[in-house]
Residue frames as qw, qx, qy, qz and C-alpha x, y, z in Angstrom:
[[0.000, 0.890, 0.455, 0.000, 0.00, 0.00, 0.00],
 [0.543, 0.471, -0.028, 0.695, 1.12, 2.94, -0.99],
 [0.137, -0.036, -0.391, 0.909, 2.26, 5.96, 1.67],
 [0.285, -0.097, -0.163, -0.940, -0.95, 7.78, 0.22],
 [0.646, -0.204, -0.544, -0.496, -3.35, 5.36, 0.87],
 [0.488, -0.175, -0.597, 0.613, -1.78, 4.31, 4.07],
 [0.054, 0.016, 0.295, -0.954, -2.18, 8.34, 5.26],
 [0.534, -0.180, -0.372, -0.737, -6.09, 8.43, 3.60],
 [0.660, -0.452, -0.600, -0.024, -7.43, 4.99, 5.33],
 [0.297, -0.318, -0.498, 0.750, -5.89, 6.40, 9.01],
 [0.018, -0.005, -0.008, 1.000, -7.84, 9.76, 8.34],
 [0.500, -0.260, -0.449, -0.693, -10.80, 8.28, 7.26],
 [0.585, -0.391, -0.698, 0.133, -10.46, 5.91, 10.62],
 [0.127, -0.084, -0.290, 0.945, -10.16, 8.97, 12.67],
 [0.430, -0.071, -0.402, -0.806, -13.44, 10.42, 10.97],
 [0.640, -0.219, -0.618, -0.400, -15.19, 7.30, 11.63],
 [0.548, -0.384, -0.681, 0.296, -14.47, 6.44, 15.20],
 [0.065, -0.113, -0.364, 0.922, -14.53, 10.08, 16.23],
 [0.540, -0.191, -0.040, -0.819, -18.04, 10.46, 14.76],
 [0.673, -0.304, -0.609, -0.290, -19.43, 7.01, 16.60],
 [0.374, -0.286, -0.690, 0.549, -18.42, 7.81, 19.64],
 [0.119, -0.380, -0.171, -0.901, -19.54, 11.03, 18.99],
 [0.644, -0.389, -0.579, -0.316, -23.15, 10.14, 20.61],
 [0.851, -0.280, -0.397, 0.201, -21.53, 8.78, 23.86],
 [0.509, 0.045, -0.150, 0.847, -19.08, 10.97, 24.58],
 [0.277, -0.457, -0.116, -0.837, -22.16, 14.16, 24.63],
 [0.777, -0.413, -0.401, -0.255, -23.46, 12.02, 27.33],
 [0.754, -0.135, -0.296, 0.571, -20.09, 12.48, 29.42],
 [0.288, -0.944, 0.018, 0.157, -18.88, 15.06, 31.68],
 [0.670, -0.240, 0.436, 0.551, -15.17, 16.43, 30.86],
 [0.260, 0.741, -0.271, -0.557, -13.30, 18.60, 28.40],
 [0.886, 0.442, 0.105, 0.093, -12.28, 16.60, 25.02],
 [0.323, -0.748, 0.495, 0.302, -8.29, 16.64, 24.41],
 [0.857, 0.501, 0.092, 0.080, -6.50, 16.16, 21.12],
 [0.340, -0.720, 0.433, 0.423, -2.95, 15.44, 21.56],
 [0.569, -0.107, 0.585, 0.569, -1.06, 16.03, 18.68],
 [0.240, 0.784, 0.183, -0.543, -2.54, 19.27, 16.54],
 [0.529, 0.159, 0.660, 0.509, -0.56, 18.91, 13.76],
 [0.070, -0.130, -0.419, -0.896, -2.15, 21.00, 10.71],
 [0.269, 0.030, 0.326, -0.906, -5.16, 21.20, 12.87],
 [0.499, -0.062, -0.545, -0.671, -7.80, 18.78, 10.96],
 [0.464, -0.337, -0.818, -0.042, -8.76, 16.84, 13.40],
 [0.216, -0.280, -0.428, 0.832, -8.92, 19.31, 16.15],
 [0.319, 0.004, -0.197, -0.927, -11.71, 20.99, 13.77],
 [0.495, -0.290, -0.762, -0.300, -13.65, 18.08, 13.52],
 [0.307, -0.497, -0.702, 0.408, -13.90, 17.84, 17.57],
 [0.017, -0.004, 0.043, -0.999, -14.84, 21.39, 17.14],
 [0.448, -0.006, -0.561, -0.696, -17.76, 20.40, 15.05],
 [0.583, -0.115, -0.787, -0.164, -18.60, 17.66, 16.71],
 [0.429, -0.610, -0.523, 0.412, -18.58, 18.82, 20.37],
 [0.253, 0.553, 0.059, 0.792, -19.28, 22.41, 19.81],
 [0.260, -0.821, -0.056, -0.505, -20.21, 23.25, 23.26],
 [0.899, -0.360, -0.111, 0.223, -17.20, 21.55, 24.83],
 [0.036, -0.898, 0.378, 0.222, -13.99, 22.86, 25.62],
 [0.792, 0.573, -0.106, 0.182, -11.55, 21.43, 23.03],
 [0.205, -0.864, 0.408, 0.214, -7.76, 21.78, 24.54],
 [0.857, 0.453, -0.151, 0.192, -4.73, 20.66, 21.90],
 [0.726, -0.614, 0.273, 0.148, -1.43, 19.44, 22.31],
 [0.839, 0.524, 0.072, 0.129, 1.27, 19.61, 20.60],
 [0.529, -0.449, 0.010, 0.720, 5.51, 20.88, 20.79],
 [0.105, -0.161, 0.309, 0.931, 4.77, 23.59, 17.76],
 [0.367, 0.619, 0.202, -0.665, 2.60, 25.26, 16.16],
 [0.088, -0.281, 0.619, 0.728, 1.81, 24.34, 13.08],
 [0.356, 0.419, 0.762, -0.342, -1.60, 24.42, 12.35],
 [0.054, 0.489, 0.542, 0.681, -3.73, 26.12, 9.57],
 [0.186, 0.048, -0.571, 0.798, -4.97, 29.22, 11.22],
 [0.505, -0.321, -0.100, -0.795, -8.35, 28.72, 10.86],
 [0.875, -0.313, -0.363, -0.066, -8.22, 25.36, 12.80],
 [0.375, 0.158, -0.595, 0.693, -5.98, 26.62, 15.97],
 [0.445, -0.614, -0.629, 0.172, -7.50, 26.51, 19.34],
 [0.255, -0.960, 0.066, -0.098, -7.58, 30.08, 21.68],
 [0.570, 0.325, -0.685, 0.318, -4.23, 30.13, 23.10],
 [0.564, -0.367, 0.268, -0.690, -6.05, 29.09, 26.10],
 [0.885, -0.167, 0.331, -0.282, -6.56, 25.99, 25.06],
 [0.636, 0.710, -0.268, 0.140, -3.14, 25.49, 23.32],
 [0.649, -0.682, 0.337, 0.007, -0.82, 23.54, 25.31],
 [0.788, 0.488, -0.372, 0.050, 2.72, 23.19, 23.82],
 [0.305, -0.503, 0.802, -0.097, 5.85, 21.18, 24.76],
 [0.141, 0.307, -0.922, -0.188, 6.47, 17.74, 25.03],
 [0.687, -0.373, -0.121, -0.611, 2.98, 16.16, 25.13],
 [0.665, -0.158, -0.658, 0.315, 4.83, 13.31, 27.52],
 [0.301, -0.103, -0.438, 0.841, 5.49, 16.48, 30.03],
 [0.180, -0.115, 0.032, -0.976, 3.12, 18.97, 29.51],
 [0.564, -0.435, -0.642, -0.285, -0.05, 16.18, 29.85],
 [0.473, -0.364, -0.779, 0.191, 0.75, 15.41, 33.11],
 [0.198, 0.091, 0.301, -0.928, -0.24, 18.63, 34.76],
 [0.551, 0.023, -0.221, -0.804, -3.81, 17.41, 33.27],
 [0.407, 0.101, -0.904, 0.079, -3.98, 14.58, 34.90],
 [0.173, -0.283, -0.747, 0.576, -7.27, 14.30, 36.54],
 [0.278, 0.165, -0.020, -0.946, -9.20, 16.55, 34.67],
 [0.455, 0.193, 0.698, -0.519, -11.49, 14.01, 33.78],
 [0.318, 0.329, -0.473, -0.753, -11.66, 14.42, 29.97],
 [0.765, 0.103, 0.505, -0.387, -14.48, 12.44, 28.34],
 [0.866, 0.427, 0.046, 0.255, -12.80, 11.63, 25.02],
 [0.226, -0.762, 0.482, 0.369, -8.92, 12.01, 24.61],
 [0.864, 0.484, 0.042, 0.137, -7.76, 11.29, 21.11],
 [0.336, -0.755, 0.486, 0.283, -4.02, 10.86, 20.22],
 [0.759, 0.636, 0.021, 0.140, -2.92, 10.79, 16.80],
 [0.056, -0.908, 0.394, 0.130, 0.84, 11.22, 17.94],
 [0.845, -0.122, 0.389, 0.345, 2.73, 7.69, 16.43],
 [0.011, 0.660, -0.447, -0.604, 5.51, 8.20, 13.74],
 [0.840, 0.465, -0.259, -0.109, 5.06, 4.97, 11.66],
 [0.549, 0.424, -0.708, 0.127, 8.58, 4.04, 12.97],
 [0.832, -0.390, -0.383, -0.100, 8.44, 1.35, 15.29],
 [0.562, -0.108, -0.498, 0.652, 11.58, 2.04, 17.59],
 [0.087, -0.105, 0.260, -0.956, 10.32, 5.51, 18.43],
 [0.733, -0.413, -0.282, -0.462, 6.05, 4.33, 18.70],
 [0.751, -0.344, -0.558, 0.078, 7.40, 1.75, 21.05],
 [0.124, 0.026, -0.421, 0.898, 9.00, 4.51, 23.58],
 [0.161, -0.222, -0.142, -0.951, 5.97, 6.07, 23.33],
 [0.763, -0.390, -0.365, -0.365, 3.46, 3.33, 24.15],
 [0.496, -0.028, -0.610, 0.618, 5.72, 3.32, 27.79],
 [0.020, 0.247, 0.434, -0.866, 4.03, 6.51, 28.97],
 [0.343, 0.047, -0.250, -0.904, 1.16, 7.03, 26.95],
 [0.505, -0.573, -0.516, -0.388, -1.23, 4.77, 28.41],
 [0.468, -0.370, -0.414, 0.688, -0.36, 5.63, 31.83],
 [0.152, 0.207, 0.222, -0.941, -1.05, 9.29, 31.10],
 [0.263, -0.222, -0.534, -0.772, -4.14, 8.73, 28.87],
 [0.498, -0.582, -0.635, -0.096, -5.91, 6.65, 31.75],
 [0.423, -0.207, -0.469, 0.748, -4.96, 9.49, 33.89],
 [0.034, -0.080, 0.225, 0.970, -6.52, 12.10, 31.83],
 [0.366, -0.309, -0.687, -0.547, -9.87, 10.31, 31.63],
 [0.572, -0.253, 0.295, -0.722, -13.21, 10.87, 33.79],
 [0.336, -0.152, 0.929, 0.017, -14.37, 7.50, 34.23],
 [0.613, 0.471, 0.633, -0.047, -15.92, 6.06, 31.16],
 [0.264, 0.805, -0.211, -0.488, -14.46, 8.47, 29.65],
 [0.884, 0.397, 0.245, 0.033, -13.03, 7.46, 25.98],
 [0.276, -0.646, 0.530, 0.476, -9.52, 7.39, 24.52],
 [0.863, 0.476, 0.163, 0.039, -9.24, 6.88, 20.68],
 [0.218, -0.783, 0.406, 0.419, -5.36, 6.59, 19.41],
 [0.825, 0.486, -0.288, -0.008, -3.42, 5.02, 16.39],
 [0.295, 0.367, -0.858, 0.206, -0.85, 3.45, 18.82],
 [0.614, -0.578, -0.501, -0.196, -3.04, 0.55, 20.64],
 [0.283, -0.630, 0.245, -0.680, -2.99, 1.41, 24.86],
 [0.678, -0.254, -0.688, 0.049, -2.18, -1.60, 27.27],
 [0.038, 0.265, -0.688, 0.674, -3.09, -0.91, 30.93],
 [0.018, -0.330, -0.927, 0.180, -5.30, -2.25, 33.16],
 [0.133, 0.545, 0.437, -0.703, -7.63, 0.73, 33.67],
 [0.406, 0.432, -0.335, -0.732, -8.57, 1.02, 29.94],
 [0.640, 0.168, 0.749, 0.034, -10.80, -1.67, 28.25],
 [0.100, -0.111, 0.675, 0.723, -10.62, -2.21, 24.65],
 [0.578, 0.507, 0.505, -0.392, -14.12, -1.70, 22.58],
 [0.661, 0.467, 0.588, 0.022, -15.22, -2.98, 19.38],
 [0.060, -0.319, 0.323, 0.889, -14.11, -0.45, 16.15],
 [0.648, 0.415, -0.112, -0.628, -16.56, 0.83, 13.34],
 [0.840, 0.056, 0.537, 0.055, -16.82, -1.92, 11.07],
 [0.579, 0.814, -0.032, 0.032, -15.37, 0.50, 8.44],
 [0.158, -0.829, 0.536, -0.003, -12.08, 0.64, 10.48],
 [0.829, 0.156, -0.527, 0.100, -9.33, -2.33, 10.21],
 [0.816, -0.572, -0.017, 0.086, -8.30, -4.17, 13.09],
 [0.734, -0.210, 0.137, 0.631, -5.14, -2.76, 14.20],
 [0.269, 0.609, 0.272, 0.694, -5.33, 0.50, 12.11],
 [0.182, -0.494, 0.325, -0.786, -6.60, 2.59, 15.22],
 [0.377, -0.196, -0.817, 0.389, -7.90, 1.80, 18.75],
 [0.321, -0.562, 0.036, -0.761, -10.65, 2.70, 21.17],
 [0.532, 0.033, -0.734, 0.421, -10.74, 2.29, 24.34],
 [0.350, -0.673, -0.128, -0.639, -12.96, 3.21, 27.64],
 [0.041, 0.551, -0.587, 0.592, -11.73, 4.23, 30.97],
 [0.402, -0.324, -0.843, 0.151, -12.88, 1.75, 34.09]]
C-alpha cells in the first residue's frame, strides 16, 4: 500500500471512530483533548462535533492552519509526555491521540508513557481513541466501526 493510501485509510479511521463515539461521549462530563494538533484537521472536527465543549490541543509547535488553531487558552505546547501530566485528573471524556511516527523504535518509547497518562486524563468512562493501541489495566478495549481495520486505530474506555 502505498504511503498515500496508508495516510487516507488512518484519516478516514479517525473520521469514523470520532463520529461514533460522537453520541456517547455528549453524554459524558469532561473537556475533550486532542494530543497532537498537527495542521489542525482533526482538532476541527472535535470542534464540530462537540461544539459546546472545551476542546484543549497538544502539541511541541505550532503548526496548524490558522483557521483550525484553538484560543491560546486551550493550546498547550511542549512535550505532550510532560506537559499532559499537569492534566492529569481533569477528567476528559474523550482524549484522542494521533501522535505515532510509523517508525516502530520511536512508537514503542511512546506506548511506555502514553497509556499511563491517557488513563490518567480520563473521567471515568471516559473514551480514549489513538493510532498506537494502549495496554493498561484501567482502559478496556471496545469494538471499532466496522469500516475501520483491526489494528489501524484503537478505542478504548476508561474503568
Amino acid at each position: 500500500m502505498s504511503r498515500l493510501d496508508s495516510f487516507i485509510r488512518r484519516l478516514i479511521a479517525q473520521r469514523d471512530i470520532l463520529n461514533a463515539v460522537a453520541d456517547e461521549v455528549k453524554t459524558l462530563d469532561g473537556p475533550v483533548l486532542e494530543l497532537g494538533l498537527g495542521n489542525g484537521r482533526t482538532f476541527d472536527h472535535l470542534r464540530e462535533l462537540f461544539p459546546d465543549r472545551r476542546v484543549v490541543a497538544f502539541d511541541r509547535a505550532v503548526n496548524a492552519y490558522g483557521p483550525s488553531m484553538p484560543e491560546a487558552s486551550d493550546l498547550v505546547l511542549g512535550e505532550i509526555k510532560d506537559t499532559l501530566r499537569d492534566f492529569i485528573g481533569i477528567g476528559a471524556s474523550l482524549a484522542h491521540a494521533d501522535i505515532g511516527t510509523g517508525y516502530e523504535d520511536k512508537d514503542a518509547v511512546t506506548v511506555t508513557w502514553l497509556p499511563d497518562l491517557m488513563a490518567g486524563i480520563l473521567g471515568s468512562r471516559g473514551l480514549a481513541v489513538s493510532g498506537l493501541p494502549l495496554d493498561h489495566p484501567d482502559l478496556d478495549p471496545l469494538p471499532l466501526p466496522t469500516s475501520v481495520k483491526e489494528g489501524r486505530y484503537f478505542i478504548y474506555r476508561r474503568r
